[in-house]
PAGU-881394 format. One record per atom (N, C-alpha, C): x, y, z. Coordinates in steps of 0.05 Angstrom, whole numbers, plus 5000, padded with zeros to 4 digits. Atoms other than C-alpha are relative to their C-alpha. Last residue first. Layout:
BEGIN
XYZ
...
This chain:
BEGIN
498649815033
633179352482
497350125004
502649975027
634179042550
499650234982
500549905022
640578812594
496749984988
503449915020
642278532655
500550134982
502150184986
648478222690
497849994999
502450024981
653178562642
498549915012
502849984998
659078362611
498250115021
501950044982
666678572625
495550004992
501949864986
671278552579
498149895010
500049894979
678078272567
497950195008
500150144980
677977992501
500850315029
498449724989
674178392445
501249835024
499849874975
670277642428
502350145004
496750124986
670977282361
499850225018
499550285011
663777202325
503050035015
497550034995
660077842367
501549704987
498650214978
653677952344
503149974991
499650235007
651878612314
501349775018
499750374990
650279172342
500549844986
501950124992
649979962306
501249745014
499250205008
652380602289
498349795011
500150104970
649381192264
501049655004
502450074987
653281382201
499349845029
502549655010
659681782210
496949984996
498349805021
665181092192
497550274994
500149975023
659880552226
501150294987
500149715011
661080602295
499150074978
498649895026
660979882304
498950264989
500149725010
658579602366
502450004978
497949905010
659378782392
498750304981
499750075025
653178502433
503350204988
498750265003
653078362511
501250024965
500550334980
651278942525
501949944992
503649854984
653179542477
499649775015
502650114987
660379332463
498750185006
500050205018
667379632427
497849804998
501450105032
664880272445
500649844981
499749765014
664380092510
501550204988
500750035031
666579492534
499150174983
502950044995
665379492621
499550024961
500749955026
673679392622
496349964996
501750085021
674579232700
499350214974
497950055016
680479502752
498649834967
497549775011
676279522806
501249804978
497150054982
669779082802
501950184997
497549925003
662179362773
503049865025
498750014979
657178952769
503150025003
497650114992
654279352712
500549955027
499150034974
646579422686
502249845011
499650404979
644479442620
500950135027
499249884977
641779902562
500149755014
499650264981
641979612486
500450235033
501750264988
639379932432
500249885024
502649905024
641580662397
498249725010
499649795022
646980822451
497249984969
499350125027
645980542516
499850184975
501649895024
645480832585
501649914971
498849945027
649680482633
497650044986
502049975018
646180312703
502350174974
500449715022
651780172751
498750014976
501850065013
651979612816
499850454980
500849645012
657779712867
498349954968
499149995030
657879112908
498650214993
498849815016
658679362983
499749954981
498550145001
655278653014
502250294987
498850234985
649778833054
501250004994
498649884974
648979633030
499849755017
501550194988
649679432957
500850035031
498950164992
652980072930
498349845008
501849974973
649180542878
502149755018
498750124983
650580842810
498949915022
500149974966
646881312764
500949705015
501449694991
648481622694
499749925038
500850084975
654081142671
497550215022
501049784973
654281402606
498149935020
501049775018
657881042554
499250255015
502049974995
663080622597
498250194978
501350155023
669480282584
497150164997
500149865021
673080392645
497849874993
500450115036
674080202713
498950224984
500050294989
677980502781
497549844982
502650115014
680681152749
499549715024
502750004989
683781512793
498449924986
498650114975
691681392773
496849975017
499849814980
690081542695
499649865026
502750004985
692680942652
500450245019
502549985013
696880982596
498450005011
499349915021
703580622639
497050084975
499750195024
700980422709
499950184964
497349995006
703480792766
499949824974
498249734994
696580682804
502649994972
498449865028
691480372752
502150165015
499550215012
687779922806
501950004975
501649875029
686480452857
502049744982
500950365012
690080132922
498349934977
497850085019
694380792931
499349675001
499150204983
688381252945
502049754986
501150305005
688281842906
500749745016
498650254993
687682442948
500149774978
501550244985
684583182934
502349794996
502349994983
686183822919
498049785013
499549984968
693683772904
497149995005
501149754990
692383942829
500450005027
497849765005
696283312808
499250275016
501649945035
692682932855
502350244997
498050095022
697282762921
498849984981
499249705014
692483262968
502149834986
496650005008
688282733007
501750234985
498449874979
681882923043
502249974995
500149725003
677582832984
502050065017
500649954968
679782092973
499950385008
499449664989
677882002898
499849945030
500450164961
674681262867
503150275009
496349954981
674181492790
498749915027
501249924969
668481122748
503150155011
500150224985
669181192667
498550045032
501550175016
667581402599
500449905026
502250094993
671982032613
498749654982
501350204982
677981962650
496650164993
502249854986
682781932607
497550015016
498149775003
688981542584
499050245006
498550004972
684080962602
502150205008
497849875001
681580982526
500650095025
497450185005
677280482510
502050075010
500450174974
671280962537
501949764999
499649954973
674181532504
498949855021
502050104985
672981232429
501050015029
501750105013
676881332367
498349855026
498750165003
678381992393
499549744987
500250335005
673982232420
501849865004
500950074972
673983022435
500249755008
496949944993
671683272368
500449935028
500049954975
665083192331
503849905008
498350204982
663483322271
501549955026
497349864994
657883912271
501449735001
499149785025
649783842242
503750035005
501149705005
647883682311
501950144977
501849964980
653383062319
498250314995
500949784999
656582862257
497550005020
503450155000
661682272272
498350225005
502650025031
667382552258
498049944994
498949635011
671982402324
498349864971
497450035035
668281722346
501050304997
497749954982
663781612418
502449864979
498150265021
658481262374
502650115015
501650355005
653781892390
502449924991
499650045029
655582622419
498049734997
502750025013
657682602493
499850024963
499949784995
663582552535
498150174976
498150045019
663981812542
501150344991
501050185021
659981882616
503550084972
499049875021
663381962680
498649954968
501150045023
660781682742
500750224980
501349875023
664681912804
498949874977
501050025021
666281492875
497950274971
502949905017
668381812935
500349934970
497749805030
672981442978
497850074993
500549694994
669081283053
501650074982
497850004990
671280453044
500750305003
499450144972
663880263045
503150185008
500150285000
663480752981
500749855023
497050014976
661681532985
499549614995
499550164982
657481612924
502049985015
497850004969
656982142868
498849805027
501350224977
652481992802
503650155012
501649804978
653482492746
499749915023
500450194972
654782182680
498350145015
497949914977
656182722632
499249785026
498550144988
652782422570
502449915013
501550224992
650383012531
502549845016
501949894980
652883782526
498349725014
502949935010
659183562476
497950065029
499949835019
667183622498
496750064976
500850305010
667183522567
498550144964
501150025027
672783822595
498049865001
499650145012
673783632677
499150094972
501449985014
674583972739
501649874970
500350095022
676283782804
498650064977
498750225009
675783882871
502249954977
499750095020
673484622881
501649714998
496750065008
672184842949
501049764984
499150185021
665785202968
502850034995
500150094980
663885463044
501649774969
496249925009
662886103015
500749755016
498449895030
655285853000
502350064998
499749795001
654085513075
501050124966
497450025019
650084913060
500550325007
501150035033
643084993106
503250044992
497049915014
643184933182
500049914978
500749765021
635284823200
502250114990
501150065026
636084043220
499150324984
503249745003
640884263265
499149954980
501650074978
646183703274
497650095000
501750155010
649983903217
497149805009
501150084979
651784553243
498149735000
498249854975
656684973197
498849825027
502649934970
654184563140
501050025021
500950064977
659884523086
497650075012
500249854986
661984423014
499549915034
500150014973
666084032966
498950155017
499849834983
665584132889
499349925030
500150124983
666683722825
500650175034
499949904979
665684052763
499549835035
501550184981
664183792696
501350125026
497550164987
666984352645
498349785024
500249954971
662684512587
501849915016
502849875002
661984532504
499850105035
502150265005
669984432506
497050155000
501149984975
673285012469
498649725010
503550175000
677784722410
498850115022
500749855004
685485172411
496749935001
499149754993
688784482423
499550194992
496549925021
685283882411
500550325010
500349735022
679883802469
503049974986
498450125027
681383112509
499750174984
502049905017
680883472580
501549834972
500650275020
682883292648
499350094978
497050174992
684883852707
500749784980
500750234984
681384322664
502349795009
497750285006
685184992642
497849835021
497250134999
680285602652
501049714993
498649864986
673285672662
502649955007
496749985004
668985412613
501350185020
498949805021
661985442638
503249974999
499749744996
659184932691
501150084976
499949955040
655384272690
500750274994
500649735007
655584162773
501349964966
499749995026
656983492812
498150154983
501349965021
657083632885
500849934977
498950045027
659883342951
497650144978
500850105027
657883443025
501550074976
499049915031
661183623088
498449874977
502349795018
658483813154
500949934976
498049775013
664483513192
498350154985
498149864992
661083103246
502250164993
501649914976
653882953229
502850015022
500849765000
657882833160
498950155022
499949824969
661482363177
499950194995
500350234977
659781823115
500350225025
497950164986
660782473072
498449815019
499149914963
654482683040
502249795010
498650224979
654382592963
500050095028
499249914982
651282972904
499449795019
498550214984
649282902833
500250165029
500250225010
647183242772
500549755019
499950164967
645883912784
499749744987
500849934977
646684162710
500949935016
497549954987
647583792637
498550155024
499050144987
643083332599
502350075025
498550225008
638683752558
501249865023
497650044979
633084222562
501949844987
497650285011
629084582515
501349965028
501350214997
624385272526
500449695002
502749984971
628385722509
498449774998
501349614996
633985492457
497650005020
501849915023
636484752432
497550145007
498149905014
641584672485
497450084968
501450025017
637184842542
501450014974
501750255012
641284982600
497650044981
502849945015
645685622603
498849714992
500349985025
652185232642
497650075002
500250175018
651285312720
499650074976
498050125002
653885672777
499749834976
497349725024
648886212774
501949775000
500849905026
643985552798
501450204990
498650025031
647285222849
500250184985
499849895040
643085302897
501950134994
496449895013
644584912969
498450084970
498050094984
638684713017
502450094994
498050055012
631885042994
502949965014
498849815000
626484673034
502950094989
496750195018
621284173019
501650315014
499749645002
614984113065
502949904988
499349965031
613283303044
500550304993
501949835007
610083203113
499750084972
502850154991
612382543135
498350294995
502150215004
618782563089
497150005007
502050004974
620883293106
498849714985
503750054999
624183423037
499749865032
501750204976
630783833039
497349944998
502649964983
632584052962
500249785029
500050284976
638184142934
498950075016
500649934968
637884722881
499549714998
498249874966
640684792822
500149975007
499749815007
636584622749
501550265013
497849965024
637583892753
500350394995
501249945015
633783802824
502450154977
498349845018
638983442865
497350044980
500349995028
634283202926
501150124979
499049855012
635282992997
499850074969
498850125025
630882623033
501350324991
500449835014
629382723107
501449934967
501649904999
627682313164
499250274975
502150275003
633281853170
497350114992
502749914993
637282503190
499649914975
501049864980
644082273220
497050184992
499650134968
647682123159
498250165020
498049914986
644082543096
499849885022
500149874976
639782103052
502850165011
497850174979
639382062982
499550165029
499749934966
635682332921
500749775014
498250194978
637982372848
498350115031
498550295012
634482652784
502149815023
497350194982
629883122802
501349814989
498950285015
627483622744
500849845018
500349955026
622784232763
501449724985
496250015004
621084122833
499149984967
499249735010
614084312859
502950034983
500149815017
611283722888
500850245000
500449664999
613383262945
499450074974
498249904980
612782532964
500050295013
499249804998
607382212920
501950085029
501649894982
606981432934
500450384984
498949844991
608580892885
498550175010
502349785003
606580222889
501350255000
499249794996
610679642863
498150295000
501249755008
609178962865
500550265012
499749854973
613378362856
498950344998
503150044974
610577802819
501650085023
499250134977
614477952749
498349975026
501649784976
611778152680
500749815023
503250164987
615677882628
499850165027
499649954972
620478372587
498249775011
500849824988
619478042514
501650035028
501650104975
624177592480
499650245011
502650085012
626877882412
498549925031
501750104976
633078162443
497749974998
497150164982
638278442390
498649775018
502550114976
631778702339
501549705025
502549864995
634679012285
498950055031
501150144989
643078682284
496750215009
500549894975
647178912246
496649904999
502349695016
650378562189
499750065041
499749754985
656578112219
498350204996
498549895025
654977522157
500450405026
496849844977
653576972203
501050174985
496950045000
647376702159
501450225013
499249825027
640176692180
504149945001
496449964993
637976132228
500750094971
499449885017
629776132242
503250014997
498049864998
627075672291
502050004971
498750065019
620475432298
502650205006
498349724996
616075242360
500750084966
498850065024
609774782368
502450314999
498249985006
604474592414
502850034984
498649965016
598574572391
502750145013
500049734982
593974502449
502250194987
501949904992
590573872416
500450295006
503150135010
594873562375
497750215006
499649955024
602173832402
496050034980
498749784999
600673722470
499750164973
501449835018
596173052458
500750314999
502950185007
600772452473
498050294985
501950194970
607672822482
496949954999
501650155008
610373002411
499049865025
500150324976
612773642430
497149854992
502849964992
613574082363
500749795027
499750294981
619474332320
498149995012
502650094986
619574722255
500249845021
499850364974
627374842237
497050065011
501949964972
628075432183
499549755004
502450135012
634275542140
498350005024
502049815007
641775662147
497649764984
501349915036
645975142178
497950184997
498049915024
650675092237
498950044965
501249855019
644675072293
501550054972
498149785018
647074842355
499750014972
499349955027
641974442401
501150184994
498449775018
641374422475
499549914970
498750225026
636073952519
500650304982
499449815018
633974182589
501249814982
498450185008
630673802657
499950224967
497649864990
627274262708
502949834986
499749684994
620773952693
503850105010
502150004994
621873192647
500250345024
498549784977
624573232599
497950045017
501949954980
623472582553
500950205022
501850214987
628372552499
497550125011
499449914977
630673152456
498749695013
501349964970
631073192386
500349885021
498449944967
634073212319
497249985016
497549895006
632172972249
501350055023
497050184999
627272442257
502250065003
499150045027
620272802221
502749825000
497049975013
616472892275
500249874982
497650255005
610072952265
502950065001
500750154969
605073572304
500849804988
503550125005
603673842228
500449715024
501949835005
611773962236
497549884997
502850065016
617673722255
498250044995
500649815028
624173722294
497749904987
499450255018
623673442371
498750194971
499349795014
623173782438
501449854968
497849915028
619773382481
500850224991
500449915021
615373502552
502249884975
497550105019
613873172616
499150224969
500250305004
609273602669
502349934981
500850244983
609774192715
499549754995
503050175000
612874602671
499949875017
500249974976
620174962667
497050005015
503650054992
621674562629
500750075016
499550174974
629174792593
496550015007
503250034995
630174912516
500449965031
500050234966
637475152506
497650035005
503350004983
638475322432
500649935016
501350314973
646075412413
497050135015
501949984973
647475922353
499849715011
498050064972
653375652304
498450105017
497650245001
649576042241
501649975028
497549955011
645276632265
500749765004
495950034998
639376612302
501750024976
498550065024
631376772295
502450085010
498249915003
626776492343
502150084979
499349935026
618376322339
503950225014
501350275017
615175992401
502850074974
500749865030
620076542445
498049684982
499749675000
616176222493
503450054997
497449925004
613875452476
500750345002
500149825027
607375212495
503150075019
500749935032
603674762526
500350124992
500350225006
606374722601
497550064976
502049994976
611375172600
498349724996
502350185006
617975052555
498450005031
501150224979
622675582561
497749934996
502449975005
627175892508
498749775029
501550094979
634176112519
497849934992
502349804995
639276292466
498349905022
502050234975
646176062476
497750245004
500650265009
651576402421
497549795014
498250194999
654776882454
500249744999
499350055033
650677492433
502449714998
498350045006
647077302505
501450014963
499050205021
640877372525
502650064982
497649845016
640777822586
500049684983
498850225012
633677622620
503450174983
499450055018
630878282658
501749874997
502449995019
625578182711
501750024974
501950214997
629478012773
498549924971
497350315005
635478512762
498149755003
500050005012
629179052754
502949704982
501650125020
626378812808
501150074969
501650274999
631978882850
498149914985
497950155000
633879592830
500049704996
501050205012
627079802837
502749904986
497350174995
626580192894
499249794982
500650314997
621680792884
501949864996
498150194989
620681542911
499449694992
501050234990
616482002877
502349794994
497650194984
617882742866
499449734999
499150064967
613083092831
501349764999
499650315002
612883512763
500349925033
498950064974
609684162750
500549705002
């Protein structure tokens, strides 16, 4: 049995992780006696940036057995004062602060490692630990009994109740101050056979999402995202022709006859199909639904699953199909990305919904008309900043790197030409991997966190 438990860590986690950069500028900070990373290893053309962030004076000066030796270094820094170096030769750099007894007594002392620029891949992208932050986080139990949650949210007009997409159907009402749950909308005949590797197993597909209209406590309506069974022609699909996909992604509209009544529950014939989408492996379907300040409804899409998001690349024993050389480059579809959807419109091809005509790809040649960015692996969960609207998106990474996008319209987020900050390489069927970037993919969009 698994339980519920609610925690906000958005903020701390944009607090707590460093994004070091494959772009040449490593970080290290000088406390007071001692160097953290002490020990770094770079690549030809790296830039050190030492900064004090100490309460007393420090150096930064090449040399060893606590002497310098003459070669490079830094004046007198004193706290909140920084000294760079760039690194063009292979070999190892000992350095030490020679401030009166730092070095001597409390041994002070760094070194830095610089292998050659030769594009290999990269082990260990982000050598600097997580550090532990000074904001504390308790969590509470909520409810028990649910089998997988993976999203809860409130419904307008009742502050008092959480909502919950449990992955296996059902949307759950929880009763905050008592934690009684009740069933709200199931799903469950509606959904792909979960467990792709047989009884007992799960995987990535299901209830995955769900949205309450901004006026909802005056139209009853909510949103779903559902992992369903092939059923006909998708509105979107990269399958070659005669290929089944493994599932269709599903995007569904319902109602509450009485949204006022905290005991009016989703009516079941009350469903009315959006959207549906190929997806041609069982992993990394996104899943996140959001109404955004401007009441469009935001989707998360992942690449459309597999690994390295490549045609051939052998996924479970099978090459994989569906790709291309990478559906999150590829704007000619819509997975790897975000769409921004007005449900109440009817100019989609299908007529069943709207696209709004300030979408950033309208009428544009190779691009679908609802996308509003690309690039993505698998955006699993999303969220708006409810001071300022910025739309903030957790990307799941592929063998190292996960990060966190501030997402803009009309932005390239780099996937699978980037994992973070670093440069991807499919490697031709084996798994692929990082390496640093020496001439930058132009036009994409970094992350504002990352850790490996």
């Amino acid at each position: 049995m698994k339980r519920l438990i609610i925690i906000s860590l958005l903020g701390a986690l944009l607090f707590l992780i460093p994004v070091i950069s494959s772009a040449d500028t490593i970080e290290i900070t000088i406390g007071d006696f001692f160097f953290t990373p002490s020990t770094v290893t770079v690549t030809q053309g790296d830039t050190l940036k030492w900064t004090n962030k100490g309460t007393m004076i420090h150096t930064v000066k090449s040399g060893q057995n606590c002497t310098p030796d003459g070669r490079w270094g830094s004046n007198i820094l004193s706290p909140g004062d920084s000294f760079s170096m760039t690194f063009d030769e292979t070999g190892t750099f000992p350095y030490i602060c020679d401030v009166t007894i730092h070095c001597e007594v409390y041994g002070m002392a760094g070194k830095i490692i610089v292998d050659e620029d030769d594009d290999g891949e990269i082990e260990n992208p982000i050598p600097e630990p997580i550090r532990k932050g000074d904001i504390p986080i308790r969590l509470e139990t909520v409810a028990t009994g649910l089998t997988a949650p993976n999203w809860g949210t409130f419904a307008p007009g009742h502050p008092d109740r959480l909502f919950v997409t449990d992955q296996v159907g059902i949307l759950w009402a929880i009763q905050l101050d008592t934690g009684e749950k009740r069933v709200f909308l199931d799903v469950s005949n509606r959904l792909v056979e979960l467990g792709i590797f047989g009884p007992g197993t799960f995987d990535e597909r299901g209830l995955l999402g769900v949205a309450f209209h901004p006026d909802y406590v005056t139209n009853g309506l909510l949103y779903t995202y559902t992992s369903q069974p092939v059923d006909g022609p998708a509105d979107f699909s990269t399958m070659p022709s005669g290929v089944a996909a493994n599932h269709q992604s599903v995007i569904t509209e319902w109602n509450v006859p009485d949204p006022t009544d905290p005991d009016s529950v989703v009516d079941p014939n009350s469903a009315q199909e959006l959207l549906r989408i190929d997806q041609p492996q069982f992993n990394h379907d996104g899943g996140a639904l959001n109404f955004g300040p401007d009441k469009m409804l935001y989707i998360s899409l992942g690449d459309g699953g597999g690994a390295d998001d490549v045609d051939g690349q052998v996924f479970l024993g099978t090459p994989m199909v569906g790709h291309g050389q990478g559906n999150g480059q590829d704007p000619g579809n819509v997975l790897g990305t975000i769409l921004r959807i007005d449900p109440f419109g009817s100019n989609s091809t299908n007529g069943n919904y709207g696209i709004p005509n300030n979408n950033p790809f309208i009428g544009r040649a190779g691009f679908v008309d609802e996308i509003l960015a690309y690039g993505f692996r698998n955006p699993f969960r999303f969220s708006f900043d409810s001071a300022n609207g910025s739309l903030y998106v957790g990307d799941v990474g592929q063998n190292k790197i996960e990060e966190v996008d501030l997402v803009t319209s009309g932005g390239n987020y780099g996937w699978n030409l980037k994992e973070g900050t670093f440069c991807f390489d499919p490697d031709n069927g084996d798994p692929g991997f990082v390496f640093k970037c020496n001439s930058e993919p132009p036009g994409l969009n970094d992350p504002i966190a990352q850790y490996d």
